[in-house]
N, C-alpha and C positions, 0 to 999 in steps of 0.2 A: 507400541506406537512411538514413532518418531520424528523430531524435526531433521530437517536437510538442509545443513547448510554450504559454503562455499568450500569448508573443510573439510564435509562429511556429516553423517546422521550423529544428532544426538538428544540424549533425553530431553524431555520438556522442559523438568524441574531445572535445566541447565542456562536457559537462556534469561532470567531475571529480567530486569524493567525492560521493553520490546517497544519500539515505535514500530507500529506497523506497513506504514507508507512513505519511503524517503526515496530520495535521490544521493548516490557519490560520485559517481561518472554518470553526465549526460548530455544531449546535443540535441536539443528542441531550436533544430537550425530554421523551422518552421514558422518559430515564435515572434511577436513583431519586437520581441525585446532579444533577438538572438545571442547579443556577442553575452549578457549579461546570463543567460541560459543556453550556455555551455559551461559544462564541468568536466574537464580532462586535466586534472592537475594529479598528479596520483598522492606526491608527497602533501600536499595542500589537504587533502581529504585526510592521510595521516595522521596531521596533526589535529586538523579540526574532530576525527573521532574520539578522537585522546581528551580531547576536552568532555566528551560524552559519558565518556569511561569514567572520568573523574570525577564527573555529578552524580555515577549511580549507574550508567547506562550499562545493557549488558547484550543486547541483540537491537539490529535494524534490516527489518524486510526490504528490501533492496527493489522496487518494484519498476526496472527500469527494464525495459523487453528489447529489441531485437534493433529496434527500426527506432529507438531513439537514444544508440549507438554503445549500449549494453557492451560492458568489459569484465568477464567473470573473473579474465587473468588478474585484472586491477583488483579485483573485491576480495579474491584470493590474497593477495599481498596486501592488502589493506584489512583484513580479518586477519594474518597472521603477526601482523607487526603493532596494532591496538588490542589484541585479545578480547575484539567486539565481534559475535557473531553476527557473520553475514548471511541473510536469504535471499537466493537470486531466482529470478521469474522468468517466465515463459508466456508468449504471447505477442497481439499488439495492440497499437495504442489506438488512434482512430486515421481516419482515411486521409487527413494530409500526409502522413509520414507512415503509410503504408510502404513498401516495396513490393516489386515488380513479381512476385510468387503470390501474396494473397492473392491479388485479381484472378491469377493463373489457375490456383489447385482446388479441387473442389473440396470444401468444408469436412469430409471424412479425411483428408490427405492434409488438412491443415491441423488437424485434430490430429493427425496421426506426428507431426511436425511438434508436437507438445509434448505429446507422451515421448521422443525419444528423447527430449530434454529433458524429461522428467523423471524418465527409467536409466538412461544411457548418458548423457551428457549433454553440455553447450560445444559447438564449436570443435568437435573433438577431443577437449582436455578434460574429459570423464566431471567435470563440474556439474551438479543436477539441479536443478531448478527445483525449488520447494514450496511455489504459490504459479497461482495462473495470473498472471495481470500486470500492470491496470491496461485492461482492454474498456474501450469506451467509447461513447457516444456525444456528440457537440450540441448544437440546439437544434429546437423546430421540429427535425423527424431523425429518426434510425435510420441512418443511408443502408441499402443494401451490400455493401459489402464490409459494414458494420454486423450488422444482421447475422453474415456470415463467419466471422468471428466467433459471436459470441457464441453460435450454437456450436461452432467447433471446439472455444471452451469448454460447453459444457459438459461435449461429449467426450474431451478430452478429463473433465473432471469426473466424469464416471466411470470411466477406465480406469482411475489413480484412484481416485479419493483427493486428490488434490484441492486445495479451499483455491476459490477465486475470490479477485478484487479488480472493482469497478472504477472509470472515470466518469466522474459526470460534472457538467457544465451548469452552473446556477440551478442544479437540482431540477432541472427539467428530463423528462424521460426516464424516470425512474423505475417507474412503471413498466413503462415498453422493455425496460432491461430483467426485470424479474420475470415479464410476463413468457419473454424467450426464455429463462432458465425452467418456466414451471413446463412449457410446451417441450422443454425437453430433461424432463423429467431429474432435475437436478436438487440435490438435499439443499437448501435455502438457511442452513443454517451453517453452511460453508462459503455462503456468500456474503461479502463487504462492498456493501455498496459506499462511494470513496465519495470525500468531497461535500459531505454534510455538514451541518450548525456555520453557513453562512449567512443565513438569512432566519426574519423573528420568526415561521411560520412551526410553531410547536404540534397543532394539529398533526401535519404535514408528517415529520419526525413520527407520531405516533403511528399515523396508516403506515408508515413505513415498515417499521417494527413490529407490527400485527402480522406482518407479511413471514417471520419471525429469520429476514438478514438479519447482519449484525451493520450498524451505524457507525459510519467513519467519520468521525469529525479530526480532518488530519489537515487542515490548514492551520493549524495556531503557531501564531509569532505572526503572521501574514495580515497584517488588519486594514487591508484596503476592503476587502469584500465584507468584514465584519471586526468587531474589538472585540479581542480577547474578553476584557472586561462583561463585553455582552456573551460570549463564548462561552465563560466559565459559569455566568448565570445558567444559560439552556442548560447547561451540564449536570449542574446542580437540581434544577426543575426533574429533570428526565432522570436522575439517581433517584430523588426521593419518590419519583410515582414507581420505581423498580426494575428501571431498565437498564439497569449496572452493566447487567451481563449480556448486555446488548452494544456496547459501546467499547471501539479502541479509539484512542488518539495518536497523534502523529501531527508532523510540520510540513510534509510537502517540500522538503527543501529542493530548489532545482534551479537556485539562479545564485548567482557569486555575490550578491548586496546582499544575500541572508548569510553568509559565511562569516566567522570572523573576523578574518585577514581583511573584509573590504568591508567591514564595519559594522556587518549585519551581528543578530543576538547568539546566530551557531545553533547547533544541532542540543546544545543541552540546556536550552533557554526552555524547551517543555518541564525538565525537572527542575531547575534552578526557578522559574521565573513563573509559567502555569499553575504548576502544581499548587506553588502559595496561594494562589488566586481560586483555586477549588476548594482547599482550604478556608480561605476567608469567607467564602458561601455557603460553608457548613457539610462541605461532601468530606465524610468521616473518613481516613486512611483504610475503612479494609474497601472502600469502595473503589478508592484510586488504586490500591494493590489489583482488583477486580479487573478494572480496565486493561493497565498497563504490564500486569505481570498472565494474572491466571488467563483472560479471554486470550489475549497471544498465544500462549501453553497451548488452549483448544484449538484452537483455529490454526495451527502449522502443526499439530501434529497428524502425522495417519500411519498406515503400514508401509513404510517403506519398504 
């Protein structure tokens, strides 16, 4: 068993502290905040990984896909010059920033569009993609060619083994999104569902986990939708009833106010600045090694 990263396979035990869900290059030209969500600085991401490196970081899953302007060449050189491993993705996002091939090929040909990024390469520069996602869903309903994604994820995840990761929108359709991986027969315990502990609803969090994904609470630094403060409480609640091994964290970074250079806390404010704060709530160190070293370990590893 191996991870895949931008540089090639390697052991688990090699990647050490892992944010699961980040952003280095990306262009959610989409967004009503655009100029602020884009990231196309290559040397800017350099430096600000280096700053990651230097709190302890040692891998970031790179879960930027296709259609919101994914650079493997960037993440290549940006994993060779911080000695931060890179994991680069396959997939897409949801239906504003679709292009013009989903609507077109039918869910087994979009499926099949994964696996050769998965087995073969991105783009033709033999780079492999080593997670499915974040393919995802916005509010209200599962549009249909949302739909059709994900079951191409997941038929694309059973061909691989490849673990997938989810977007979701204020934690709505959570449901509808497991419900399509169990209709298509997918191990649920290679699924992250993305975009969790923004809101009190702890029940919630628990039918989730029953379900037995693993929970992504990958917004922290981000505290319009929630405070940290409140963040690292649920965290704390959901370790002590035993759901360690259920939970990655991650920042979501994806807009230039959360960067250094423009005055945001950077990619190592989860170690330097979080972590204290899980800490102060009583989540013992092999828990936080749980989350952020070993569940990563599980979850990007498979047969390459």
């Amino acid at each position: 068993m191996r991870v895949m990263t931008v540089l090639g396979p390697v052991s688990p035990d090699a990647l050490g502290v892992t944010l699961t869900h980040e952003h280095i290059i990306i262009d959610l030209r989409h967004s009503a905040y655009a100029f602020d969500a884009i990231l196309d600085d290559v040397d800017l991401a350099i430096d600000e990984l280096r700053a990651y490196k230097d709190a302890g970081g040692g891998t970031m899953v790179e879960v930027t896909g296709e259609d919101l302007g994914r650079n493997v060449r960037a993440q290549r050189r940006i994993a060779e010059e911080t000695g931060v491993h890179l994991v680069a993705a396959t997939g897409c996002y949801t239906e504003p920033y679709y292009l013009d091939y989903v609507m077109q090929l039918t869910i087994n040909k979009l499926a099949d569009r994964m696996v050769e990024e998965i087995t073969k390469g991105i783009d033709g520069t033999g780079i492999r993609a080593g997670i499915i996602g974040e393919i995802g869903t916005r509010r209200d309903f599962v549009k249909p060619s949302e739909e059709r994604v994900f079951r191409a994820a997941a038929r694309a995840h059973r061909r691989t083994g490849v673990a997938i990761t989810t977007h979701t929108f204020q934690e709505q359709l959570i449901f509808d999104q497991i419900g399509i991986f169990e209709d298509e027969g997918v191990d649920l315990r290679r699924v992250v569902i993305g975009h969790l502990g923004d809101q009190r609803n702890l029940e919630r969090l628990r039918t989730i986990a029953a379900k037995g994904v693993t929970l992504g609470i990958d917004h922290i630094g981000w505290e319009i939708p929630q405070m940290d403060s409140a963040r690292a409480k649920l965290i704390a609640t959901l370790v002590r009833e035993g759901y360690a091994r259920q939970l990655l964290l991650s920042m979501d970074i994806c807009w230039k106010s959360r960067l250094h250079w423009y005055g945001g806390a950077g990619y190592d404010y989860l170690l330097r600045t979080f972590v204290p704060l899980l800490t102060k709530e009583g989540v013992p160190e092999t828990a936080i090694r749980t989350m952020l070293v070993e569940n990563p370990q599980k979850l990007l590893a498979y047969d390459v």
